[in-house]
N, C-alpha and C positions, 0 to 999 in steps of 0.2 A: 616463466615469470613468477609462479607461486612461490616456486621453490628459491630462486635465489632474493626471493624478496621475504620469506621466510628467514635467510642465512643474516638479514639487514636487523630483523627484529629478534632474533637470539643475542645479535654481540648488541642490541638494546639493554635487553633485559641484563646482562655481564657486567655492559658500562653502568646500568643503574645500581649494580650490589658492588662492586669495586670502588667505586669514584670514595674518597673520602666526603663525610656526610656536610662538613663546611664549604664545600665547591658551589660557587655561585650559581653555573647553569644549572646543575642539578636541584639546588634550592627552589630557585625559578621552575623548575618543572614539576617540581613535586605541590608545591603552593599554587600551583595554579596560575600563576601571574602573567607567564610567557613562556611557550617552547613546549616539546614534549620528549618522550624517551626517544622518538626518531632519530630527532634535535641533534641530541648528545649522542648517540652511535654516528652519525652522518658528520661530527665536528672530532670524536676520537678512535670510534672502527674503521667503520666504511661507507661510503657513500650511498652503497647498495644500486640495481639494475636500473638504468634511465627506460623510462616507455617513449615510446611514439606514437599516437594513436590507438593507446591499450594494447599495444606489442613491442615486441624488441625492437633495438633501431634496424633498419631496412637494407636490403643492398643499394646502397646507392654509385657503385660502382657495378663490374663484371664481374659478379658472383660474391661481392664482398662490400661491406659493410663501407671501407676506406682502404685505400689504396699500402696503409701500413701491413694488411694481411695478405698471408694467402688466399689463394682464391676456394671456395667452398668452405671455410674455416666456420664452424658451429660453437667455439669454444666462447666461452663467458665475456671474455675480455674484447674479443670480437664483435659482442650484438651488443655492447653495451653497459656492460657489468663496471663500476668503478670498484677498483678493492682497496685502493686507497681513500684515505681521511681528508677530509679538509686540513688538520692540523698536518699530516705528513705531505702533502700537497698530490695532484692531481698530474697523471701522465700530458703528454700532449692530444693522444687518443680518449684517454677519457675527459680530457676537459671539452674536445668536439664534441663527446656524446653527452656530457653536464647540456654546454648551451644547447642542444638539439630539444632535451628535454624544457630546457628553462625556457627558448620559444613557443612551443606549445603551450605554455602555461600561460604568457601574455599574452598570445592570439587569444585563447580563451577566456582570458578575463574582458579582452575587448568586446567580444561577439557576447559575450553574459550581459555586458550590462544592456546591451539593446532589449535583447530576449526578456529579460527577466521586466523592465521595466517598460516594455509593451505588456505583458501578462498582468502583471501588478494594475496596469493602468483598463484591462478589460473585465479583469475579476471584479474591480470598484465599478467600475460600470453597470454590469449587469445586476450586484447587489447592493446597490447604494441606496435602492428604496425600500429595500427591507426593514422594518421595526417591530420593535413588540409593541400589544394590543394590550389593553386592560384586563381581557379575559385571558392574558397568553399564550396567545394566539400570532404566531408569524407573519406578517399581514406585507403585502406591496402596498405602491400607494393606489392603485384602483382595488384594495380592496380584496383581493384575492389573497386567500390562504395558501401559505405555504406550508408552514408546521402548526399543528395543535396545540402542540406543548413545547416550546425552543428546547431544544438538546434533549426532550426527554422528560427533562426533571425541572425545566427551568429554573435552573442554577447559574450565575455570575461568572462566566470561566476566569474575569482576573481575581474573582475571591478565593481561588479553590485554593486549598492547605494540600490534600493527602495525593496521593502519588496516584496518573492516570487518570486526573480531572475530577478525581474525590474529592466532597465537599470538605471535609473534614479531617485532620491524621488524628483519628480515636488514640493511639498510643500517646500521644502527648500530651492529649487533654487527662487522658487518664492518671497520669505519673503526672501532673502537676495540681487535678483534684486529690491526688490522697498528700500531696507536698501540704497543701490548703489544710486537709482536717486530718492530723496527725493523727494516726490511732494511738490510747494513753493505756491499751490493756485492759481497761474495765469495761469497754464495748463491743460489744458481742460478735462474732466473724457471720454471717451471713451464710446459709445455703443455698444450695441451688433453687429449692420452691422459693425461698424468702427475696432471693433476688430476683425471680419473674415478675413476683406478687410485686414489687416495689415498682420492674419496670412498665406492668400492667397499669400500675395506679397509678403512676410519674404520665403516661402516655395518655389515659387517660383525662386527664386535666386537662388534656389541650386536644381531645378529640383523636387522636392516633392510634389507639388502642386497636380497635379493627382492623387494623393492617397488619400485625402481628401474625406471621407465620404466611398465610396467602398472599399478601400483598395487593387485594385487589376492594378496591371500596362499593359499599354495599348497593348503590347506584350506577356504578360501573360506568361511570364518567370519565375523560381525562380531569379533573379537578385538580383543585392544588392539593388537596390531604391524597389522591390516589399518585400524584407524579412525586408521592414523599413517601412510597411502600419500599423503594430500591433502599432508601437511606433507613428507614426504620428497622430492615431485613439485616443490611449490616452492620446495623446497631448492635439488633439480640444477639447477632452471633458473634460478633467482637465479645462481649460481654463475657456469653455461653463461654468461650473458650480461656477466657482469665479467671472463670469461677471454676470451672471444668477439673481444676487439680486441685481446689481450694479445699484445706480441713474444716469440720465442724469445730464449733468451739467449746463442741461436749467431750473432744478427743482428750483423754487425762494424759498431764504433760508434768513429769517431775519437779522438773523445775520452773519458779513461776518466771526468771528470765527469758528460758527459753519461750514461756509461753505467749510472752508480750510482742518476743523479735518474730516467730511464728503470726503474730496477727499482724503486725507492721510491714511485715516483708508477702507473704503471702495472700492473705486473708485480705477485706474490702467489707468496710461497716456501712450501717443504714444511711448514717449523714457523707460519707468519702461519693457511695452512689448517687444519693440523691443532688449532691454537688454535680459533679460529671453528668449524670442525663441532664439538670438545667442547662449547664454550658454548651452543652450539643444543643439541646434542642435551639437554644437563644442564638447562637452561632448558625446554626440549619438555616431557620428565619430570616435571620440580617443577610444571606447570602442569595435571594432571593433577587432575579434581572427585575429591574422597575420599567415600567410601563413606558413607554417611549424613548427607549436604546435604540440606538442604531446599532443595531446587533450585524448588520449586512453590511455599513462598511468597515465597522471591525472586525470581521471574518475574512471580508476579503483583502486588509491590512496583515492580518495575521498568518497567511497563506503566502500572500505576494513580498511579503521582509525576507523572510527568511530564505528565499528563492533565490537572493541575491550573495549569499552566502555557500549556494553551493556549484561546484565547479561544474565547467560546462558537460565534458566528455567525462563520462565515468563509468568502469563497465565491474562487475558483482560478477565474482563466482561462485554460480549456484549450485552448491554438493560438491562439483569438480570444477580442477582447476579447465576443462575444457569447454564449456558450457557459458556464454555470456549475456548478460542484461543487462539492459541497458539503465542506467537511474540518473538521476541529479536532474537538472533545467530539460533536457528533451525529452523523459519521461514526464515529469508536471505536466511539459506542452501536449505531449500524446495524450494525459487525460483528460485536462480542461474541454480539449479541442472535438475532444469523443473522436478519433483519428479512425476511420476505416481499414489503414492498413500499419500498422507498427514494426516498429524494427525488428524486433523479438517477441515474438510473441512465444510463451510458456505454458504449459496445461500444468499443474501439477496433480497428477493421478493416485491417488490414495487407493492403496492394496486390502483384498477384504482379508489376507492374511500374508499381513505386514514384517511377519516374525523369519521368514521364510526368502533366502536368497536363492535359491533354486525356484521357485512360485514365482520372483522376481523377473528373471531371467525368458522363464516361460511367456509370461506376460510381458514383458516386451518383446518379445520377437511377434505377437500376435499384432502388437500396437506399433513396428515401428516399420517402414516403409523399405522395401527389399527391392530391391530390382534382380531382373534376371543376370542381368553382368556380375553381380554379387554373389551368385550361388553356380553360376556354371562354371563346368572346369573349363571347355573349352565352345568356340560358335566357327562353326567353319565352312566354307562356300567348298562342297563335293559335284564336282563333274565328270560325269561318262559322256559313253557317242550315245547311251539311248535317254542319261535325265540328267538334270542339274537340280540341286535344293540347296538348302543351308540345314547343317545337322547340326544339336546342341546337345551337348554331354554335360549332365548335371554334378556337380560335385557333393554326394552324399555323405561324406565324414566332413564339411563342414555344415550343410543342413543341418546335421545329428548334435553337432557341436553348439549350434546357435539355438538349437530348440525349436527347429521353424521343419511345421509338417506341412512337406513339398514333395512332390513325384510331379512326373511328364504330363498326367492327366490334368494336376491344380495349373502347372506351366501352360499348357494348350484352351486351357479355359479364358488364362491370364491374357493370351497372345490375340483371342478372336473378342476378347471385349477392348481392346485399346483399338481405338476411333481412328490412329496415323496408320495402322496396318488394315488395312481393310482386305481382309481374308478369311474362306470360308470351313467346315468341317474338310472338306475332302485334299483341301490345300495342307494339313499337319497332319502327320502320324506318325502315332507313340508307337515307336520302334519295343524301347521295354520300358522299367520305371523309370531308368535314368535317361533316355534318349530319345528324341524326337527329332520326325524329318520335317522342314516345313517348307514346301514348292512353293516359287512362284504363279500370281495370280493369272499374270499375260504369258501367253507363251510362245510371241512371239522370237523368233530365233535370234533377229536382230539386239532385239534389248534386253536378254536374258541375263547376260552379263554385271550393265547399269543394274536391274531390279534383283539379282544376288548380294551384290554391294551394298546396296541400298538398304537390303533387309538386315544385313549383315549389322551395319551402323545402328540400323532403330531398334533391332534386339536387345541388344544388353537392357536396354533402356523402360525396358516393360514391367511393371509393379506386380511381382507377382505371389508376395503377402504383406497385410499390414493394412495401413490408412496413407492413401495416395498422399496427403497434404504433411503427414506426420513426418518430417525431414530426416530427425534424429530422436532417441531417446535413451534417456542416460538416468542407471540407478543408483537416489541419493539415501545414502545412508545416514543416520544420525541416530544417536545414544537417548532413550527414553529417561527421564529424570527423575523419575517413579523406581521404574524395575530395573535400570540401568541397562536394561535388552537394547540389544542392534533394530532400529527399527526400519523399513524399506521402502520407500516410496519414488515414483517414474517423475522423472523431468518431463515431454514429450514436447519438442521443438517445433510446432509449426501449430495451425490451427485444426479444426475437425474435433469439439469438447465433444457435440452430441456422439458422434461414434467411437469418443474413448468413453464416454458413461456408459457406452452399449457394450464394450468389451468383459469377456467373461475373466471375471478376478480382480476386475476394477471395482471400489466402491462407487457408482455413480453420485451418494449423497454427499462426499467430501470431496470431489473433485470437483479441482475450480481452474479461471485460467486468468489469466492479469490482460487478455481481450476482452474492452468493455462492449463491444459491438458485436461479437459475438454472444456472450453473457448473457447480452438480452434477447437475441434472436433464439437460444437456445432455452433462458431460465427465466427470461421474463423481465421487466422492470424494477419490481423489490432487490431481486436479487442483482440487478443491477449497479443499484443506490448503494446496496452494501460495499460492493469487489469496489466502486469510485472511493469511501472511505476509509475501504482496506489498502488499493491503491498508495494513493496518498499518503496515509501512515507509513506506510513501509518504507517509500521511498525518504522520506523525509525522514522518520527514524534510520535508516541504514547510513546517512549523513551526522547523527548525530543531532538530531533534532528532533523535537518532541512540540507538540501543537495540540492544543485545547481539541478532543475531538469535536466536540460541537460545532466549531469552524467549520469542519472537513461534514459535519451531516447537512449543515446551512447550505454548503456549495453542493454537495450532493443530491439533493432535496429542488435547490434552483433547478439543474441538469437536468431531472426525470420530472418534475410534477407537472408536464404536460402528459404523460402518459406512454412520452418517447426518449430518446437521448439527444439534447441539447447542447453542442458544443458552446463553450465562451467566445464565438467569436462573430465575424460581424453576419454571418446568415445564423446562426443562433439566437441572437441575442432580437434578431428582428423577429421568429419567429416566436418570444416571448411573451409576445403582445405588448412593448413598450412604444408610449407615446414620440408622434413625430418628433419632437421638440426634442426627445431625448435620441433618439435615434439620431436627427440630424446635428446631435455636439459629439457623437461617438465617430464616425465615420461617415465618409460620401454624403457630406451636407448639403450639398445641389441638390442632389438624384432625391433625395427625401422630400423636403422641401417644395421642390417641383413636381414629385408625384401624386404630394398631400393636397396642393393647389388644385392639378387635374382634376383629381377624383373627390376634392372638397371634404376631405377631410376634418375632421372639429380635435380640438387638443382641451381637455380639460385643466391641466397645468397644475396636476396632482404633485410628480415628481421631485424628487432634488436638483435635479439639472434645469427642469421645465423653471423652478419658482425663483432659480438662480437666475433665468435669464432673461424672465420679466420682472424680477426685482420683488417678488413678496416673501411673506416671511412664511420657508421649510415645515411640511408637515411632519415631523419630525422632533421630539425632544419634549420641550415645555411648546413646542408649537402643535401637537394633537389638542389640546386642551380648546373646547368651545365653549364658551361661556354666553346665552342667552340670558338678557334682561329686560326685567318686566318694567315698564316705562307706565305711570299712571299717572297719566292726563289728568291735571285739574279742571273739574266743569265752569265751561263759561256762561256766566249770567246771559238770562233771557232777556228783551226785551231794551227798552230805553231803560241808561242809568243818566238821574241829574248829574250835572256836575257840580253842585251843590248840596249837601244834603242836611 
């Protein structure tokens, strides 16, 4: 699949340097408008390999694909490959396997939109009473905290400018402050002390100064000047590195042209700076979330849109093209739902010396699951007139080859801990390293037969190095970006993180696993909250999508802040502690309802849902806002008044 889907996107990149540059589609692809380089290889190369289920197409005949081939036939044209173009037109055979593929695509788009728009519709559920508090504080509507500080920094995610949910792109402000105050040559270039001093005292003025360098305020509060250390930190050092190669303007320069283009082009004066820290800092301020957003159900808007966008079945090769994971709409649903059992689960195990493909190799054979069928040469049922057993001949030159240290004694240890053989020390024995006899437990004459057979089938079958649960593990390579070094890190295909953190040569600090119910059984809650935002990132970025992460810590944050994992769904979302009322508009409105009756239940009718469905106005927005007034009574006369006077 890799590979002839590789051959699809070589005659791309061809079509896109060949095409003459006035070619409509092309235009269209390059502008953005419509279409991509696919596009145009699939309308003038090739159509390239059709999938069925994230594989070739299938035999759906007697050993063949269609009844046009031989039978057993592996070749391209066979599973599916089209090598012709839309413009030269499409055999009879690959036009079968075009529509094969093109059905899948519309079953898929049908079954998404159910999916995607149940999730959409539970995510808003569960976060729809989230707001921000005055002190910025992530509050539900009983009142309970969720976040301290929204996202962190309590920052606006639709104001953000700079790239990965930075408040700011400092390069723009910056080249459009010195656009503002042109340097004329007669004002002096700035140093590095004179530029601190400027941003010391600019910081200053507005109380920020003490953040400078540690980032932490002298109260050690979440406060608003301490959730603005991240933005001040990479203030200085944006700065630091634009003054960083800057001359003095003591440097003697022959010429006084050059000397002016030199402060124009390089250099940054006292007024260029002090323009640019105002603009940040005024810019910083205005970007600030106000006090009663419903930050909860724009989170869970902005999570649940975009879901709609990606295809249902989509499978990611991790390092190798052999290796699958799963992403797009059933991955989301694996982590909202905090899933017990997922389709793939992944460890990725980081090497304590990553440089080293031999080290690599070592280390997986310790971490990946062996059975005895894998390593023996041969298992065979031996009968005389005075015994019967089953003898097993180890194959030690491929042992040696895989790196996996095994002899008869690790085998015999292997054979009396598995639970299905129930057999004792004197039932096995190591003939030499490589050979063992293992008798039967019964020795009865009748069923000696049955119970050689028997043992014969369940031998191969015995783990006898590795992590039972660890299926497969496969070593990904990838190119450091720094040193340009090969760097080596384990896939490991199934679950069991704690005993690949125990393995020797594994880092346990950077191994993690995309099981979020393991994560926490093994790392705890924090680190739970993380791998759900990491999660999510990834999937959605490997789609081509990018998402405010504070969304993704809102939803994460929802998940855990009971102290356990929370799925979004409808036994999660009860065990939230959300009012009947809301509970009975989400699902099973009887059962609520009628439960709430029995047990006399009281509803304070806090919610969005609750206030919608008795009609008052949402606390929420300009509706948190209580305004108490002071009513002064005029004092009424004592006594008789004439009614003449």
């Amino acid at each position: 699949m890799a590979v002839l889907n590789g051959l699809r996107d070589e005659a791309g990149k061809i079509c896109m340097q060949t095409l003459h540059w006035r070619n409509s589609p092309l235009i269209m692809s390059q502008c953005g408008s419509k279409g991509s380089p696919i596009n145009i290889s699939q309308m003038v190369a090739c159509v390239g390999q059709q999938s069925v289920g994230g594989q070739r197409a299938p035999n759906g005949f007697m050993d063949r694909s269609l009844p046009h081939f031989p039978r057993n036939t592996k070749t391209p044209g066979a599973k599916g490959f089209v090598a012709n173009s839309f413009y030269t037109g499409l055999s009879a055979t690959e036009f079968f396997f075009h529509t094969m593929g093109g059905r899948e695509g519309l079953v898929d788009t049908a079954v998404k939109t159910a999916d995607t728009g149940y999730m959409s519709r539970r995510l808003m559920k569960s976060l729809e009473d989230l707001f921000l508090h005055y002190d910025y504080t992530v509050r539900s509507a009983s009142n309970s905290i969720v976040q301290f500080c929204y996202g962190d920094d309590g920052m606006d995610p639709a104001g953000m400018e700079g790239k990965d949910g930075k408040p700011l792109n400092f390069e723009r402000l910056f080249l459009k402050s010195k656009a503002i105050c042109p340097s004329d040559g007669d004002d002096g270039i700035l140093s590095s002390s004179d530029v601190y001093n400027v941003v010391h005292e600019k910081l200053s003025e507005v109380g920020m100064s003490k953040l400078l360098g540690n980032g932490v305020s002298e109260d050690g509060e979440m406060s608003e000047v301490a959730s603005s250390a991240g933005f001040i930190n990479s203030l200085q050092s944006f700065i630091k590195d634009k003054t960083e190669f800057t001359k003095d303007a003591s440097i003697e320069v022959d010429s006084k042209d050059l000397r002016k283009f030199i402060q124009r082009i390089s250099g940054i004066t006292r007024r260029q700076l002090e323009v640019f820290l105002d603009v940040c800092l005024s810019r910083y301020s205005s970007k600030k979330v106000e006090a009663g957003t419903p930050i909860g159900a724009i989170g869970a808007h902005s999570i649940g849109e975009p879901g709609t966008q990606m295809t249902l079945k989509t499978f990611h090769f991790a390092g190798v093209a052999s290796m699958n994971v799963t992403l797009g709409v059933p991955r989301i649903k694996e982590i909202i739902n905090a899933a017990k059992n997922i389709s793939t689960p992944i460890i990725t195990a980081i090497l304590d010396k990553d440089d080293n493909a031999h080290t690599a190799r070592i280390v997986k054979g310790r971490i990946e699951k062996t059975n005895l069928g894998q390593v023996a040469k041969s298992i065979k049922v031996v009968m005389t007139s005075r015994s019967a057993s089953v003898v097993i001949t180890l194959d030690m030159e491929r042992i040696q080859d895989a790196h996996l240290n095994i002899d008869a004694n690790i085998v015999k240890e292997s054979i009396l801990q598995t639970k299905k053989i129930k057999l004792k020390q004197e039932h096995i024995k190591v003939l030499d390293i490589k050979k063992l006899e293992v008798v039967p437990q019964d020795a009865d004459r009748s069923k000696i037969h049955f119970q050689l057979n028997y043992l014969k089938n369940l031998l191969p079958s015995v783990v006898v190095k590795g992590i039972k649960t660890a299926e497969r593990v496969v070593i990904s390579k990838e190119e450091d970006k720094e040193t340009k070094a090969d760097k080596f890190s384990l896939l490991v295909e199934g679950t069991g993180l704690r005993e690949v953190m125990g393995i020797e040569g594994v880092d346990g600090r950077r191994t993690v696993s995309n099981h979020i119910d393991e994560v926490e059984k093994v790392l705890g809650i924090e680190a739970t909250r993380n791998r759900i935002i990491h999660e999510i990132q990834y999937t959605m970025g490997s789609h081509g999508m990018s998402i405010d992460i504070r969304h993704m810590m809102l939803l994460a944050d929802i998940m855990t802040a009971r102290g356990k994992v929370l799925g979004i769904t409808r036994f999660g979302i009860q065990q939230m502690g959300k009012s009947v009322l809301m509970l009975a508009s989400f699902e099973r409105t009887s059962d609520h309802l009628f439960n709430a009756s029995v047990h006399g239940r009281d509803d304070m009718v806090e919610g969005v849902s609750e206030c919608i469905i008795m009609g008052i106005p949402i606390r929420i927005g300009t509706g948190i806002i209580k305004i108490k007034q002071r009513l002064d009574l005029p004092e009424l006369p004592q006594g008789s008044v004439p009614i003449l006077s």
